[in-house]
N, C-alpha and C positions, 0 to 999 in steps of 0.2 A: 741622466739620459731619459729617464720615463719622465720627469719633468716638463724635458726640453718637448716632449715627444706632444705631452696632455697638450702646450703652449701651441703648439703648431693646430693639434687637432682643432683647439676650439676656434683660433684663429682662421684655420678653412672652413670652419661651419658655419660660423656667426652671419655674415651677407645671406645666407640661407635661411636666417630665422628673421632676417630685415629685408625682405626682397624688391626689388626696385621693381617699377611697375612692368618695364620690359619683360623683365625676370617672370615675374608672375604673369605674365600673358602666354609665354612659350611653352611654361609647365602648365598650364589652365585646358580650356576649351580646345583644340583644333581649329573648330568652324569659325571661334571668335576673334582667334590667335591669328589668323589667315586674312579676319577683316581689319584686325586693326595694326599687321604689320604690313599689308597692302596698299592700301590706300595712300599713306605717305610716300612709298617708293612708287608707284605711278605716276602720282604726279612728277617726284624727283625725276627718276629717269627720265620722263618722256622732255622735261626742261632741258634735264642733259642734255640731251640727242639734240636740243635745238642749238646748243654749240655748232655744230658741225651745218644742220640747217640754216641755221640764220647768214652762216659764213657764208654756204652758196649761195641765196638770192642775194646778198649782199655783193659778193664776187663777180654775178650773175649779169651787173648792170656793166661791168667791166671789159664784155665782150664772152664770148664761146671760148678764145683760148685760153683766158683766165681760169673761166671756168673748169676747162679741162686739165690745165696744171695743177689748180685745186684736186680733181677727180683723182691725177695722177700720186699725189700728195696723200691719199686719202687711206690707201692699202697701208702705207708705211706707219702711218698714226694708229692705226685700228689694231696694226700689229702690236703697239705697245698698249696699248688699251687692251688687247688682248692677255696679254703677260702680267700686267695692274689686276685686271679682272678676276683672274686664275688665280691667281695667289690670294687676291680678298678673301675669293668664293672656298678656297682651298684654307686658309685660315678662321673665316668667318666657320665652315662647316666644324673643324676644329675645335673651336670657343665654345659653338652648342651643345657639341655633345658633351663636352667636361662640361658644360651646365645641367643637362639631362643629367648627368650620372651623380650633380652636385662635387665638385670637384673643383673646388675655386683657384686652387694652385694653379693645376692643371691649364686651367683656361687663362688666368694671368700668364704663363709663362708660353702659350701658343701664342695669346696675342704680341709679345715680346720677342718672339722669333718669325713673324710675320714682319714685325717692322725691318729687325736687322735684313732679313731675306732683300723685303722691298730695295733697301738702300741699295745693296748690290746686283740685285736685275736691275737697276734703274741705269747704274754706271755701265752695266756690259752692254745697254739695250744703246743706251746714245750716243758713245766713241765711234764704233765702226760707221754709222749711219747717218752723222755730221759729216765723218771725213770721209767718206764715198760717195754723195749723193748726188753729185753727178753722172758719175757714172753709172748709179742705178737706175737714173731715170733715162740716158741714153738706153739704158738696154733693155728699157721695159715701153721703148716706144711713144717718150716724151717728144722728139722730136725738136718743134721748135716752141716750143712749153718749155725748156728744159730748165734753162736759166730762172724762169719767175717760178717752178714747183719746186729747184733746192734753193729759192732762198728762202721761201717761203717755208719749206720741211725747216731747213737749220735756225729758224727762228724758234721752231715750236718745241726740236731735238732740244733745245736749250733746257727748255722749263720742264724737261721729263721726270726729274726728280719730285717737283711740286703736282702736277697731275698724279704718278703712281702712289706720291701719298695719299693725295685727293681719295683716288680709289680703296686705298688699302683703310684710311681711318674710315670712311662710311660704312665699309663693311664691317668692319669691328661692332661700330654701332649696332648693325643689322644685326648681327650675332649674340646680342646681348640684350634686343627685342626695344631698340632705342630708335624704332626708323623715324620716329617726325624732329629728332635733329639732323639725322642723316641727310633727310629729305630738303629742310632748311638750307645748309650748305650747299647742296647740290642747286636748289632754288636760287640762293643769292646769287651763285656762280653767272646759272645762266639770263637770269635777266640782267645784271653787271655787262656782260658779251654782244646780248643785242641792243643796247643802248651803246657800247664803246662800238659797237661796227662800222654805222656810218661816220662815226666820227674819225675814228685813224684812218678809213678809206675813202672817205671822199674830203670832208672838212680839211681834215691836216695831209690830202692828199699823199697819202704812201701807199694807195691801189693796194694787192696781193698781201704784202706785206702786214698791211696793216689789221688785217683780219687775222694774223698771228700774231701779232701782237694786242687785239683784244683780248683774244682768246687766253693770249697767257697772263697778263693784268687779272683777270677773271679767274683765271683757276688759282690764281695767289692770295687773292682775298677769302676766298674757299677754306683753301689750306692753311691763312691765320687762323680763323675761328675755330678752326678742327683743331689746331695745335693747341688754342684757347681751352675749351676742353677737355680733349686728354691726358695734356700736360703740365695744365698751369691751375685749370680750376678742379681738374681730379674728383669729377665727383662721377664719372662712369662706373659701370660693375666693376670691369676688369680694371686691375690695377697694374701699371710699368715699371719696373723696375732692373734698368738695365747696369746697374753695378754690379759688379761681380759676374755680369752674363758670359755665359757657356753655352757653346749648341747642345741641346740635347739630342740625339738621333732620334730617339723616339717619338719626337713631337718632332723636328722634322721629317720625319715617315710620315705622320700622322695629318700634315699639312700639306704634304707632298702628293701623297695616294689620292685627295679629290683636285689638288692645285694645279698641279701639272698635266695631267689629264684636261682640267677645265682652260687652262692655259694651250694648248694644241688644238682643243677645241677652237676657241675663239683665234687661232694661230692660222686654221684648216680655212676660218672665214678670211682670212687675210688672204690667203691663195689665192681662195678663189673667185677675189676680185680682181686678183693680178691676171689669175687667165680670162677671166669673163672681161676686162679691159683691152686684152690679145686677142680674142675671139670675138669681139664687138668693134673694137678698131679695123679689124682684117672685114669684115663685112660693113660698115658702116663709117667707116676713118674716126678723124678727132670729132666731127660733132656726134657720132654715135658716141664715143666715150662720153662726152658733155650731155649727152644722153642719159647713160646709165647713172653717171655720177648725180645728175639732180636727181630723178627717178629712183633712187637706191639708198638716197638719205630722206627721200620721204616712205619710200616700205621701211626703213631704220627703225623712223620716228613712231610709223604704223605697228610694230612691234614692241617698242619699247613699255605700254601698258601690262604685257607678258610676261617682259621680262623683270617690269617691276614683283609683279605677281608673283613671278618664280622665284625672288629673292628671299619673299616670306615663307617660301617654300622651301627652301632649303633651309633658315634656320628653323621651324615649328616640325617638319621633318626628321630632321636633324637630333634636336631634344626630344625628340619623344622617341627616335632609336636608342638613343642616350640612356634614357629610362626604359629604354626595351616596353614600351608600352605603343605594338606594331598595332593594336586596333585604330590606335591614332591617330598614326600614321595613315595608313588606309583612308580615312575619314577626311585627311588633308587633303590629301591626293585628291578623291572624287569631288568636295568640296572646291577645289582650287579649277579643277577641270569645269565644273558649271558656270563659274565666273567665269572665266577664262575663255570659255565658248562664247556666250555672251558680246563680251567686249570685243575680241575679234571680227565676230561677224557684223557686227553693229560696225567698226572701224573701213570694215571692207564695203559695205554697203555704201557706206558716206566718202568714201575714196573712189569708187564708182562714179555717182551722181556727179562729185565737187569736181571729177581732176580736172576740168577745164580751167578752173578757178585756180586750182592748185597750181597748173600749169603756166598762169599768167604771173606767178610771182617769179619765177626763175628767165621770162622771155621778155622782159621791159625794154631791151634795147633792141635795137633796129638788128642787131649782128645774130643776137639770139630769138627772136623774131620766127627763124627758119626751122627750128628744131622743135618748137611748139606742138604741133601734133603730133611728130614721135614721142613725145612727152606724155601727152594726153593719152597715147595707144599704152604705153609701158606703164600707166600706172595702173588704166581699165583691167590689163594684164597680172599685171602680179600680184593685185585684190584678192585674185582668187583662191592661194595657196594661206589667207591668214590663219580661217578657221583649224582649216588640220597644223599652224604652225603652236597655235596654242595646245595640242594635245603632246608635240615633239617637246615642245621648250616647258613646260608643268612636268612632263614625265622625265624629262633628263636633269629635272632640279631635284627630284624625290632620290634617283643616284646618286647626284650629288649630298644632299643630306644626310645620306644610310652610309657617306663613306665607298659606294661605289664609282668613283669616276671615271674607271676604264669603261666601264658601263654603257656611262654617257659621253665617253669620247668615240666608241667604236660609235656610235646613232649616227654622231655629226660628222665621222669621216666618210658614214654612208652615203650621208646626204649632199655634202660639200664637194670629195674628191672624186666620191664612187659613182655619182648620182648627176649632181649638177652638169661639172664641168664636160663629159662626154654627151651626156642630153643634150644642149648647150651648143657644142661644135658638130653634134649629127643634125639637131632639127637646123641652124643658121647656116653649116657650110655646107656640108655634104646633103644634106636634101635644098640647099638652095634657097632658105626661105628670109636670110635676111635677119636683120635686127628684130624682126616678130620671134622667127625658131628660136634665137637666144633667150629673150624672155618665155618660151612655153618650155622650155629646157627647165631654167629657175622655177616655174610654177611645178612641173610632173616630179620634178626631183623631190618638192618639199612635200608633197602630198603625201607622197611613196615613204620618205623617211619621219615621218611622224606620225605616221598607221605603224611602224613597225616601233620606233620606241615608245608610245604607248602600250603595244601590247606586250613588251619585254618588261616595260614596268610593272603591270599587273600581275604578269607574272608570276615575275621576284617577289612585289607584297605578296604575292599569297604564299608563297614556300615561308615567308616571316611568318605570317600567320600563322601556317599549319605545323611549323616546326616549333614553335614554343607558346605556351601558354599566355592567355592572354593578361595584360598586369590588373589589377582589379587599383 
């Protein structure tokens, strides 16, 4: 027994005396750990996002109803991107902290229960939502979209299993302080997507469709090289090993406590596209939807440098609670916040000046032509909540990190269900003001809920602080 025991122990130490550069960057610096797990995911995400972007100005030439079938299509996607997300963010947080605490089992066997997880959200998320998606979109006010939004959903419900991988291996990566592979994949993806765009939609003429069908080509090739990787060239931290696997509860608690929290999260944003689609249609009809929908994937893309930001934030966060070394921590945080500020406003500023520019990529055809300056007005508009969206989305990633994600789930259901969607239907319907009050609803909501999760954040650091010693 004490044999077997020494074999095990040195065997979880060993990767600790050989650290991969990831490895060694998470347990290093903060300030340094923040620059150089950022920057790769910035770029990565904000390419992501240009899946979805590039879909609409490419859809966009197709006519207003296209486009709005797309918009109608776009809740239901984001929904599982939200549950992908969740479970990443909720296993990536996982993997850190059994690196903080040096704990390699640990962390091989979260990421290992992270994957079986994924497979099985991926099956319950695509059955009902293939086989109803007509009817959801009748009853969410597709109208006469309805036909070209579910076929275009059951093209993409298809390849859910290869996306929620997409998302769950990156994150692995992330967790392990590996982001400029991470990044790569997510890179090849989406330039692979806006090169196939015009081709399956205009060249090989399949309109709507075909933009689902880039999109899934592109996240397959993603999801080879990650499997590449993981699986076949095994030279990640974490190691997989699913023979003999058993759930353990403890490690699903442990993955669950920040996953599913961050999963309703990003579940709360699905809503409340679904009501801001209801409450923008009801004042505005299908072109306000076609509206918000191109408008809404460029604030997406305007946020995605954030939430690249935030992802280095949750695991450098994350390992230094691990290691209970909360001054670190702290130091990440305000650190992450500066940049963060920064990029934001810089982002808003030049979304200002350009939207007419921006505007002209989504209005090229004669049909969308009409919707142009509501375009240009919604984007002048929503610039303005970026700044305070950087201090919401840094500070609900530090929750996420420390293990808190109810934390950071109550912030977002402030903002999204508590906040948004009644600002939203008072300033548009009930004072009358039209597609403008819907976007000043979006703006006052995010203001208001990212002054208050930042200051819940600082908070909580400081009771870490002042309740235990600091680790030298």
């Amino acid at each position: 027994m004490s044999q077997n025991t020494q074999e095990k122990t040195d065997d979880s130490s060993r990767p600790f005396q050989n650290q991969t550069k990831g490895v060694k960057a998470l347990l290093g610096d903060p300030k340094k750990a923040i620059r150089t797990l950022s920057w790769p995911m910035i770029i990565a995400m904000t390419v992501q996002t240009l899946y979805s972007l590039v879909d609409a100005i490419w859809v966009s030439g197709l006519g207003s109803d296209s486009l709005a079938a797309v918009g109608f299509v776009f809740p239901l996607l984001f929904m599982g991107i939200a549950i992908a997300t969740g479970l990443g963010i909720g296993g990536g947080s996982a993997i850190s902290r059994k690196i903080g605490a040096k704990d390699k089992k640990g962390a091989d066997n979260a990421a290992v229960h992270t994957i079986i997880i994924m497979v099985i959200l991926a099956i319950m998320y695509t059955i009902p939502l293939y086989m109803f998606s007509d009817d959801i979109f009748q009853a969410i006010g597709a109208g006469r979209t309805t036909a070209i939004a579910s076929l275009y959903a059951r093209i993409m419900f298809s390849a859910t299993i290869i996306s929620f991988f997409s998302f769950i291996a990156t994150a692995i990566l992330r967790s392990e302080g590996d982001a400029k592979r991470a990044m790569f994949a997510m890179v090849i993806g989406g330039i692979l997507n806006a090169i196939l765009d015009p081709i399956f939609i205009y060249t090989l003429n399949l309109g709507v469709p075909g933009a689902a069908w880039a999109s899934v080509v592109s996240m397959s090739v993603s999801a080879l090289l990650l499997i590449y990787w993981l699986f076949l060239k095994r030279d990640t931290f974490v190691a997989f090993h699913f023979r003999h696997f058993h759930f353990d509860r403890g490690i699903i608690k442990d993955i669950l406590v920040v996953g599913l929290p961050a999963s309703v999260m990003q579940l709360s944003m699905s809503i409340m596209m679904f009501m801001m689609n209801i409450i923008v249609e009801r004042v505005g009809g299908i072109d306000g939807v076609a509206v918000f929908s191109a408008g809404w994937r460029v604030a997406t893309l305007a946020t995605m440098p954030l939430l690249g930001l935030a992802t280095a934030v949750v695991s450098v966060t994350g390992a230094a609670y691990g290691a209970r070394s909360f001054d670190k921590l702290d130091i990440a945080h305000v650190y992450a916040l500066k940049i963060g500020s920064i990029i934001a406003i810089s982002i808003a500023v030049a979304t200002f000046i350009f939207a007419p520019f921006i505007t002209a990529a989504f209005t090229q055809s004669a049909d969308t032509a009409r919707i142009g300056n509501d375009i240009t007005i919604f984007l002048r508009i929503i610039c303005i909540f970026y700044p305070a969206t950087a201090f919401g989305i840094l500070s609900s990633a530090v929750f996420q990190g420390v293990g808190k994600g109810m934390y950071s789930l109550l912030t977002t259901l402030l903002r999204t269900i508590v906040l948004i969607i009644p600002l939203a239907w008072i300033f548009a319907v009930i004072l009358g003001w039209g597609l403008i009050g819907a976007w000043w609803g979006l703006v006052t909501a995010n203001i208001i809920g990212g002054a208050i999760t930042f200051i819940w954040a600082k908070i909580h650091i400081n009771s870490l602080l002042k309740s235990t010693p600091v680790a030298t």
